[in-house]
N, CA and C atoms as an extended XYZ file, in Angstrom:
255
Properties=species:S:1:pos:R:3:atomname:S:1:resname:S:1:resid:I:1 pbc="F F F"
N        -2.370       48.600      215.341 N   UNK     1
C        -1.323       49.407      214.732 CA  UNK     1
C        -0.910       48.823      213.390 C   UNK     1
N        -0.868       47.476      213.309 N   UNK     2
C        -0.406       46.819      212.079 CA  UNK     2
C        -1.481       47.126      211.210 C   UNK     2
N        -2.787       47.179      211.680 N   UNK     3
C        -3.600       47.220      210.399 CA  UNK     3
C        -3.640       48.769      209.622 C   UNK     3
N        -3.257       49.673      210.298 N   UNK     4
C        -2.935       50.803      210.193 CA  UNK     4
C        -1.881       51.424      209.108 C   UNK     4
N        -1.114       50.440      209.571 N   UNK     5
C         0.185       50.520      208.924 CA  UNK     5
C         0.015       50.171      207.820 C   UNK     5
N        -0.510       48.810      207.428 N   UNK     6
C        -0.993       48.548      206.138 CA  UNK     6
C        -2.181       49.617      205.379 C   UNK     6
N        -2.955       49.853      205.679 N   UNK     7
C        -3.960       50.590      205.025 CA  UNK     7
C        -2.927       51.932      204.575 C   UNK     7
N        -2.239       52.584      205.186 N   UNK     8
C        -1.991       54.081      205.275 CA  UNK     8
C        -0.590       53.265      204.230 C   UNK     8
N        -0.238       52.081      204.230 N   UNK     9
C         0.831       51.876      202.747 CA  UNK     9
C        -0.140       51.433      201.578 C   UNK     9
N        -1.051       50.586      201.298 N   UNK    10
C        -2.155       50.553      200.255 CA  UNK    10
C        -2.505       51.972      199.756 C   UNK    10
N        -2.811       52.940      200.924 N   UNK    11
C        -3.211       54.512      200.418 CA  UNK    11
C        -2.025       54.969      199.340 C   UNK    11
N        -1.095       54.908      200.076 N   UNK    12
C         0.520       55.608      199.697 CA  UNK    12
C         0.636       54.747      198.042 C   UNK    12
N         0.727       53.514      198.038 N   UNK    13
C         0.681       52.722      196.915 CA  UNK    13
C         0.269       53.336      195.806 C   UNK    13
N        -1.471       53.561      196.301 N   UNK    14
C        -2.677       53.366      195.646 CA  UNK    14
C        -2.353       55.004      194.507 C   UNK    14
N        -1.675       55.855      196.140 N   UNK    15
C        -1.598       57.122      195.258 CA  UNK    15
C        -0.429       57.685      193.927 C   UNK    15
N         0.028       56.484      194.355 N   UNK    16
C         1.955       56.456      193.730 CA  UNK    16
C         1.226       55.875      192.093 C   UNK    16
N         0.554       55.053      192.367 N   UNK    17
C        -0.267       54.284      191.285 CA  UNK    17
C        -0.872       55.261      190.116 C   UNK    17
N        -1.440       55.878      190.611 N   UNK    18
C        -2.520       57.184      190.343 CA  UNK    18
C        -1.312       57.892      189.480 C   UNK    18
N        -0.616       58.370      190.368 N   UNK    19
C         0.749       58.600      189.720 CA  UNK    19
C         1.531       58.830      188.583 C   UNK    19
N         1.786       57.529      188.583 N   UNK    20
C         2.762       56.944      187.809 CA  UNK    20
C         1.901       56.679      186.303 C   UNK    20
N         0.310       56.610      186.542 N   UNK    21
C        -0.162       56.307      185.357 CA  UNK    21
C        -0.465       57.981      184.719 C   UNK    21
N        -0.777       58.704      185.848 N   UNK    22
C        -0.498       60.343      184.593 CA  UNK    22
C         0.477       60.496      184.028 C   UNK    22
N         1.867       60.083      184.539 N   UNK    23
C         3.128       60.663      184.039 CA  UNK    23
C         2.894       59.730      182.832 C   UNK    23
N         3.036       58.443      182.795 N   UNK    24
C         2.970       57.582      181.594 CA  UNK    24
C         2.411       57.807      180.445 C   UNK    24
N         0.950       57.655      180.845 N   UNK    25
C        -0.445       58.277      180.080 CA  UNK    25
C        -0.843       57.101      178.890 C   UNK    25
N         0.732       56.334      178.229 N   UNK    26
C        -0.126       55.692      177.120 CA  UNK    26
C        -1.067       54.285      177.257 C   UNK    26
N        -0.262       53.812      178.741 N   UNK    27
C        -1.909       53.012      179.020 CA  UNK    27
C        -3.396       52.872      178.488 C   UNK    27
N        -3.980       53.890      178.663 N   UNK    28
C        -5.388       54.240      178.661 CA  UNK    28
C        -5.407       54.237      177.320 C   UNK    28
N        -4.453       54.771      176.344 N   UNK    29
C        -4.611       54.467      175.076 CA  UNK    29
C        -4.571       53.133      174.378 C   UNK    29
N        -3.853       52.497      174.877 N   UNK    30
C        -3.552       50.882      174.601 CA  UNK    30
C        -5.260       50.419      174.893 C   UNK    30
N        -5.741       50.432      176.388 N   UNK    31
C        -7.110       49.779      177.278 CA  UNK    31
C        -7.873       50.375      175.987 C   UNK    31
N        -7.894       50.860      175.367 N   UNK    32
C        -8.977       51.510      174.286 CA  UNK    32
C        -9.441       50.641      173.052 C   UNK    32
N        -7.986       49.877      172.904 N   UNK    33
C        -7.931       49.353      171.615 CA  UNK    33
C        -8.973       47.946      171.954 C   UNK    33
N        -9.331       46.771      170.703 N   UNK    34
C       -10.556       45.839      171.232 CA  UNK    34
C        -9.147       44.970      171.469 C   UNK    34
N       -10.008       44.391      172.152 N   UNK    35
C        -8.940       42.928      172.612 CA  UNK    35
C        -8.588       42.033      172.199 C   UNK    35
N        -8.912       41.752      170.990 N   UNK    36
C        -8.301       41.192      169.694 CA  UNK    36
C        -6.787       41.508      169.300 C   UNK    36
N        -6.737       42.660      169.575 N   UNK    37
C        -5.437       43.117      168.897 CA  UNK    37
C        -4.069       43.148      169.956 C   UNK    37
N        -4.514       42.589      171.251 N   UNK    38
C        -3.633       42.426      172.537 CA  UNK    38
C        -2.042       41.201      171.442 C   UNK    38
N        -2.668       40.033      171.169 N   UNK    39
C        -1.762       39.410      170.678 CA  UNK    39
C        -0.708       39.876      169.646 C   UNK    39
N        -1.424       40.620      168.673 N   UNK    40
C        -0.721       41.095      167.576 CA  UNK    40
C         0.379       42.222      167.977 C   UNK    40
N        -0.270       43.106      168.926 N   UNK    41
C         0.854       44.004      169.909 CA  UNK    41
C         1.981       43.525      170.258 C   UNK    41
N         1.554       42.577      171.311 N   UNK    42
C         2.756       41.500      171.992 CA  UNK    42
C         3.602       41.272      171.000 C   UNK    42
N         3.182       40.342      169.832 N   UNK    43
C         4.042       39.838      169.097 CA  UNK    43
C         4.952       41.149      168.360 C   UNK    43
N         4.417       42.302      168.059 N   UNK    44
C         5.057       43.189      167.326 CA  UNK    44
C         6.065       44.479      168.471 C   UNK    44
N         5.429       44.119      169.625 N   UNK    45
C         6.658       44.948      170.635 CA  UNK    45
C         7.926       43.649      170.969 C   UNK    45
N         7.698       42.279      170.905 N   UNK    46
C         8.633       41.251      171.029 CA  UNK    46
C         9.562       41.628      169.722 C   UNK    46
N         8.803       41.748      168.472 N   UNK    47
C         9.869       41.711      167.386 CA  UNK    47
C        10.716       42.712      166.756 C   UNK    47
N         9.878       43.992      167.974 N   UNK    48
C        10.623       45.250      167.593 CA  UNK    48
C        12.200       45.150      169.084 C   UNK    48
N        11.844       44.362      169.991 N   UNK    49
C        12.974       43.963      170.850 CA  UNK    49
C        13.884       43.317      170.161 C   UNK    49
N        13.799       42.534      169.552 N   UNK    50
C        14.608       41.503      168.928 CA  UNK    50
C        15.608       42.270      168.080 C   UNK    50
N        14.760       42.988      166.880 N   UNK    51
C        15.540       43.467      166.033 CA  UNK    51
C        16.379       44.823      166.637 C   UNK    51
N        15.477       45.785      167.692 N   UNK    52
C        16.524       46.432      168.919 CA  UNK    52
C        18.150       45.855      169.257 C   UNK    52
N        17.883       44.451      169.452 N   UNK    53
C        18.794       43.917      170.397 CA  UNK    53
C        20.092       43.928      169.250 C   UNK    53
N        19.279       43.035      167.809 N   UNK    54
C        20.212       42.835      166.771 CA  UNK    54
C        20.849       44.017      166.694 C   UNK    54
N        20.058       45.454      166.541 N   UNK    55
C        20.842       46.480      166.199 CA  UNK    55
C        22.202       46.720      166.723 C   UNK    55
N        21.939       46.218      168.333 N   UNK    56
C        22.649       46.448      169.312 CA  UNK    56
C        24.209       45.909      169.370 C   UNK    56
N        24.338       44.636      168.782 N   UNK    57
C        25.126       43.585      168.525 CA  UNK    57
C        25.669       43.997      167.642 C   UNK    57
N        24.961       44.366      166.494 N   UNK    58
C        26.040       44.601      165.115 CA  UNK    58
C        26.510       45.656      166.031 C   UNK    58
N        26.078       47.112      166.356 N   UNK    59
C        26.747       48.259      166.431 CA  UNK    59
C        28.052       48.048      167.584 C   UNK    59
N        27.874       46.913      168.480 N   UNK    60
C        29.351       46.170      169.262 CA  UNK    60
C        30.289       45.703      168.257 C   UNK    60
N        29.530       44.995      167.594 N   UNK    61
C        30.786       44.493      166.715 CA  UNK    61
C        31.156       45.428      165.812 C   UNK    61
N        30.556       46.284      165.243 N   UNK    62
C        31.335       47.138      164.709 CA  UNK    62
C        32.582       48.032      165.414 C   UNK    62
N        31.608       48.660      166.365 N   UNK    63
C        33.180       49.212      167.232 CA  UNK    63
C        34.462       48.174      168.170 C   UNK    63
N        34.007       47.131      168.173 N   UNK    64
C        35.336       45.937      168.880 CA  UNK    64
C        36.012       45.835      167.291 C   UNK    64
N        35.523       45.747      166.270 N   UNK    65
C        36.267       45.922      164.713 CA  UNK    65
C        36.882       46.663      164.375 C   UNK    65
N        36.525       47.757      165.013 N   UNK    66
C        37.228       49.076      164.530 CA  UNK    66
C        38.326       49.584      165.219 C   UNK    66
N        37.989       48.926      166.776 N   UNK    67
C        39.429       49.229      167.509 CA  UNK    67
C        40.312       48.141      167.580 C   UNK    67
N        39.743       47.138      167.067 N   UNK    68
C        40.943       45.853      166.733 CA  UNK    68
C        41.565       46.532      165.354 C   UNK    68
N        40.841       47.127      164.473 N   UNK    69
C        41.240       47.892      163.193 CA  UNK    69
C        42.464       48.775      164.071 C   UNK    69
N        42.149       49.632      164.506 N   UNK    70
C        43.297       50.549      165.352 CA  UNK    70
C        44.073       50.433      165.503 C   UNK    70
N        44.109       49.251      166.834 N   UNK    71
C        45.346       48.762      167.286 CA  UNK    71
C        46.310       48.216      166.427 C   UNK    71
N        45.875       47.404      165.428 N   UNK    72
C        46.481       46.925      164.679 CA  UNK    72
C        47.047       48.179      163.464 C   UNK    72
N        46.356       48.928      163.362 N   UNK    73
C        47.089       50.289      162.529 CA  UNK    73
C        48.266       50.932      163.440 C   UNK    73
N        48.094       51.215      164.120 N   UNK    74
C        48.834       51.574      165.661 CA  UNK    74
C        50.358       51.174      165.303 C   UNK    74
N        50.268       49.557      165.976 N   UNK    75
C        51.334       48.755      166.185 CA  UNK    75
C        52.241       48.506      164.771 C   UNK    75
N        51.305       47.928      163.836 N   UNK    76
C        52.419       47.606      162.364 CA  UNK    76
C        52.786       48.846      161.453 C   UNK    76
N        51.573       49.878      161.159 N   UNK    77
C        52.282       50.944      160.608 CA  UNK    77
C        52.436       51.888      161.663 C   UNK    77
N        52.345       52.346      162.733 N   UNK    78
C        52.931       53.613      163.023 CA  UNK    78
C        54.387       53.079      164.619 C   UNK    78
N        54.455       51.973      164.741 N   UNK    79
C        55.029       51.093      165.590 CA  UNK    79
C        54.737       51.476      166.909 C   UNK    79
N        53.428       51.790      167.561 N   UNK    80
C        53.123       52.289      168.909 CA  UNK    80
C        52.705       50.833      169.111 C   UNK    80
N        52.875       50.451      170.114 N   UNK    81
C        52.535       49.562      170.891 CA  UNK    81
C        51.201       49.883      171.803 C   UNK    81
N        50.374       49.333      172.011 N   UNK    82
C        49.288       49.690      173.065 CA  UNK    82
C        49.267       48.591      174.016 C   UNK    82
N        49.496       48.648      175.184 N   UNK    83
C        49.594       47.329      176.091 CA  UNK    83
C        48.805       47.822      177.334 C   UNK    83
N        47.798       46.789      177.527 N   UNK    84
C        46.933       46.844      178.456 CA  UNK    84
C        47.650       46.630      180.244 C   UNK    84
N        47.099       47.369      181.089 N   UNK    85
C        48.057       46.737      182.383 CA  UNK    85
C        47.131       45.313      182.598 C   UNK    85
């Protein structure tokens, strides 16, 4: 029964596999390229993360700036207070 069980989840896997690589699709385009160019990829999807991430950071600090900008417009010129519970 156990071996059963396993084979008929390898199938299920195998087919989920099958799968998941039609919906995707750009795999097979990547496997195309020569294998030389595996490193240069890596390095250029790492540095397109990086500068992602940077984007990510400034665009926080811009909006924690802008609502520290606020609050502080808020409170000294319009005298609303904003108080957190």
């Amino acid at each position: 029964m156990r071996d059963s069980f396993s084979a008929g989840m390898w199938r299920e896997l195998g087919a989920q596999w099958g799968e998941l690589r039609r919906v995707v699709g750009f795999g097979d385009s990547l496997a195309a390229w020569p294998a030389w160019l595996a490193p240069p990829l890596a390095i250029g999807a790492l540095l397109a993360l990086i500068v992602l991430s940077g984007v990510a950071l400034v665009s926080l600090g811009a909006l924690l700036t802008t609502l520290l900008a606020a609050a502080l417009l808020l409170e000294h010129v319009f005298g609303v207070h904003v108080v957190l519970p």
